[in-house]
N, C-alpha and C positions, 0 to 999 in steps of 0.2 A: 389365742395363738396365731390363729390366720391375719388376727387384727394388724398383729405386731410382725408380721413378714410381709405385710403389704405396707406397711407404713416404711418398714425397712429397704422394701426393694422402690419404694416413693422416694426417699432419701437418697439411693443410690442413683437414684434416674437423673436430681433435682443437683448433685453433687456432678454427674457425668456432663451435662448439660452448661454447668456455669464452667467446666475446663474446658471444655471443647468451646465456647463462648473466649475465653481468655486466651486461648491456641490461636483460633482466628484476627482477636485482636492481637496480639504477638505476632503472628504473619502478616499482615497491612502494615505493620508499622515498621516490620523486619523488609519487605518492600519498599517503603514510603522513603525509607534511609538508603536500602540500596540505589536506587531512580535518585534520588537527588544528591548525591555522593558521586555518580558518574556525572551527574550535570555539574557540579560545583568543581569537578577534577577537568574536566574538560572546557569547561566556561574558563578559567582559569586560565588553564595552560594556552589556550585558545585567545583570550585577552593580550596575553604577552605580546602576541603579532605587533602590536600597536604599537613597541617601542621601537621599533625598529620600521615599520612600512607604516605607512600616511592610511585609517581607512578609507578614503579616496581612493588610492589609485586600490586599495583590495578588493573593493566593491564595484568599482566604476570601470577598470581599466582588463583590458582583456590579455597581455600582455604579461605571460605565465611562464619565467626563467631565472630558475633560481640561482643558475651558477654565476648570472647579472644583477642577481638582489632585483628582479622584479618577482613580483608576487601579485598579480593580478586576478581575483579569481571569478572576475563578471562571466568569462565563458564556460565556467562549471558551473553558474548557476542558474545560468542559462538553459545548459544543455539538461541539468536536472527539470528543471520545470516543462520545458517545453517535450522530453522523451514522457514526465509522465503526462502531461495534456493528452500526449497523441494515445497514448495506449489506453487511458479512460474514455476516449473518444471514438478510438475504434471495437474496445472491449467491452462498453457499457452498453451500448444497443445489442449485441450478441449475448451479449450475458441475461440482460431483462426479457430477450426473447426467447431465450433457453428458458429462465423461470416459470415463463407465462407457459410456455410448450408442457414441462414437467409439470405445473401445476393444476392448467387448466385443460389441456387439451389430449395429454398423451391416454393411451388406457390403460390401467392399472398396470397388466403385465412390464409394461414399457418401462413404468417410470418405475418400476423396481426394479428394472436393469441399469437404468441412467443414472437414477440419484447415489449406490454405491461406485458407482464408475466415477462421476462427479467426484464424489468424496478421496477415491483412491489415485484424482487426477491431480490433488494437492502434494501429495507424497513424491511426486517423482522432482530429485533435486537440479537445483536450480542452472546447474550445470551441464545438468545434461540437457536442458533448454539451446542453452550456450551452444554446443556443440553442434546439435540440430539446426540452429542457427549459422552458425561457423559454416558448415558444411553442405547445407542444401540452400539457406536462405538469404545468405551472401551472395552465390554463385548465380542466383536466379536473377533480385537483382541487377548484379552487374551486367549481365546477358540480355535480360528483358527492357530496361530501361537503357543501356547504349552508355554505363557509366563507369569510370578507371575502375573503381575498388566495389564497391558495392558496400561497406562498410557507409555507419552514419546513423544519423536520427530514424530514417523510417525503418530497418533492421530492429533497431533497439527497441523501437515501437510496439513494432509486432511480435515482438519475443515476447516482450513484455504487458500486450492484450491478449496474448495466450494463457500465462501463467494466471492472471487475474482474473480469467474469466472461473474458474469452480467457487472463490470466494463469491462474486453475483450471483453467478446460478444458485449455490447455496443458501444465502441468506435473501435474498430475494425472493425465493420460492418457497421459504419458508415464511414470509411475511406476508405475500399470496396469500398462501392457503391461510393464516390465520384471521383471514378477513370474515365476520360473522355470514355463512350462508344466507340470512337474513336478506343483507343488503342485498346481493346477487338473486336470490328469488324473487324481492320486490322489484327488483328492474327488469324479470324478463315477464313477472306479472304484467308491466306497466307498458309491454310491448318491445322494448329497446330490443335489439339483436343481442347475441352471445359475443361480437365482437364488438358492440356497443358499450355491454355492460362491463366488458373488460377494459378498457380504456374510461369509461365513462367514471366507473366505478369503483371496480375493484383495484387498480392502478392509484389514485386517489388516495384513497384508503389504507393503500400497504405502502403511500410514498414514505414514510419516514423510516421503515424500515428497508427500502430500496437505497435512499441514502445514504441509510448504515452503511450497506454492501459497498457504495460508492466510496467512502470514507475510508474503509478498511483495504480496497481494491488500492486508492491513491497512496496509504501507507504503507503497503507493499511494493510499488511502482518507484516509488521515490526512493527506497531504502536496500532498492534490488542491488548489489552490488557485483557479481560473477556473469552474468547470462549479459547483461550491459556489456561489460569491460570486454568480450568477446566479441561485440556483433561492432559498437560504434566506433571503432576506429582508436580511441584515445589517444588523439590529438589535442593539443592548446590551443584551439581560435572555437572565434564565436560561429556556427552554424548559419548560414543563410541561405541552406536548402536542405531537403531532407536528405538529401545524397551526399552532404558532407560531411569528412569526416569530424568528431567532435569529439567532447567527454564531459561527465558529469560526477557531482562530486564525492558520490562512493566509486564512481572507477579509477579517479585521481588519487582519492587516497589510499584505496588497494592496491597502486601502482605502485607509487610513491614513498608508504610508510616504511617499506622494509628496510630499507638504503637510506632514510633521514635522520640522521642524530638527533638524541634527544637534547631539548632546551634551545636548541637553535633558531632562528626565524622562519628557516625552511621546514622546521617539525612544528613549530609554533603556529602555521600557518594553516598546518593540513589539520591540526585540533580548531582550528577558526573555523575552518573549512566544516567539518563534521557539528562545531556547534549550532555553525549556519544551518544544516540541514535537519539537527533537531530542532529548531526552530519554524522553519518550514514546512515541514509535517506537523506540527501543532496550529501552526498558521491554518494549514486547507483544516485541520481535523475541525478547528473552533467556527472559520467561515462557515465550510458545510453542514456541519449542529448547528449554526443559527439559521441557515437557510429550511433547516428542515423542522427549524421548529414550527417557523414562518409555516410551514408547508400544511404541519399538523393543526394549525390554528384556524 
């Protein structure tokens, strides 16, 4: 009797197992259609620009007036790559020294203070960066640097190596600490310092998943759309200082969309616009996986 309720509740386990196996593949695939359903709607609609504007001057020409049928969008693409450069530039060395700080250095009490603080630093929405922006980090600034607006690239920067940094510190310190104590024993065996064996070492070692953080950082940077369209001004010219004003092309199309008819060149434009920039973020995502594979090798 026990034989046959063990076999029975074997059968139940073995029956549970292949749906919940079949649920999963049904979700990936229930995914795999949604993701390329918005790419093929929007690649699409997005393509059409082309009957109407030359990709030349869309790509090349800075010169962004729709009510002229120009349609130039080099200075939103501009302004995208170069706001996120500056905020991984300023947000990656503060984020990797957060990591190393919580990982290796703080004492226990501390970084059981830090790491939910960290965590509950991702929750506060992206507007209210904005705003904080808007209202303190504009005014500064325009006062401290002797400049009209204070609007521009370096605003948009630093709003946006604020927001990025709990994604570093998170996963970073999490790759830290997964590095085998091992390594880090045998190097302070072997003499090296504690600030030796951390750069030496244990840095090294958790680079790939450092890069991660970097990867995920830069796909939040590029794709930020609200706390941006706040601080940079959203102007149409190309930047050639960080105090100018600019825009990038989720603040262009959060501008823009609401007031553009659809099927038109000017709605056609701004779906261009946005395929460009999924395209771009796949671009840095694939360069930096190769870089870090490099890294791991």
């Amino acid at each position: 009797m026990a034989t046959l309720v063990n076999a029975k509740e074997h059968s139940l386990k073995l029956a549970y197992d292949r749906y919940v196996r079949y649920l999963f593949i049904a979700s990936a695939f229930l995914m795999t259609v949604i993701i390329l359903s918005i790419i093929i709607f929007v690649g699409q609609q997005g393509l059409l620009t082309f009957k109407d504007v030359e990709p030349g001057e869309f790509f090349l020409s800075t010169k962004w007036d729709p009510t002229e049928n120009h349609y130039g969008a080099l200075s939103f693409i501009a302004g995208s790559l170069y706001v996120t450069l500056l905020a991984v530039l300023f947000g990656a060395p503060l984020g990797l020294a957060g990591a190393i700080f919580m990982a290796k250095i703080a004492p226990p009490w501390l970084r059981e203070i830090m790491r939910p603080a960290t965590d509950l630093y991702v929750a506060i929405p992206s507007v209210v960066y904005g705003f904080v922006g808007l209202t303190v980090l504009v005014p500064f600034i325009r006062v401290q640097f002797g400049v009209n607006t204070g609007f521009g690239l370096l605003a948009a920067a630093v709003i946006l190596a604020i927001m990025i940094l709990p994604t570093i510190i998170s996963i970073s310190e999490d790759a830290i600490r997964a590095v085998p104590r091992a390594l880090e024993e045998g190097s302070l065996a072997l003499g090296a310092t504690r600030w030796q064996t951390i750069t030496g070492v244990i840095l090294p070692a958790a680079l790939p998943g450092i890069l991660t953080s970097v990867i995920l950082a830069m796909a939040r940077a590029v794709g930020e759309t609200m706390a941006v369209q706040m601080v940079i001004g959203n102007t149409p010219q190309l930047a050639k200082s960080l105090f100018m004003p600019t825009s990038t092309l989720t603040s262009e199309i959060v501008v823009e969309m609401g007031n553009t008819p659809f099927g038109t060149a000017w709605g056609n434009s701004l779906f261009l616009m946005a395929l460009v920039l999924l395209l771009l973020s796949l671009a840095m995502i694939l360069v930096i996986r190769r870089v870090a594979a490099k890294g791991a090798v």
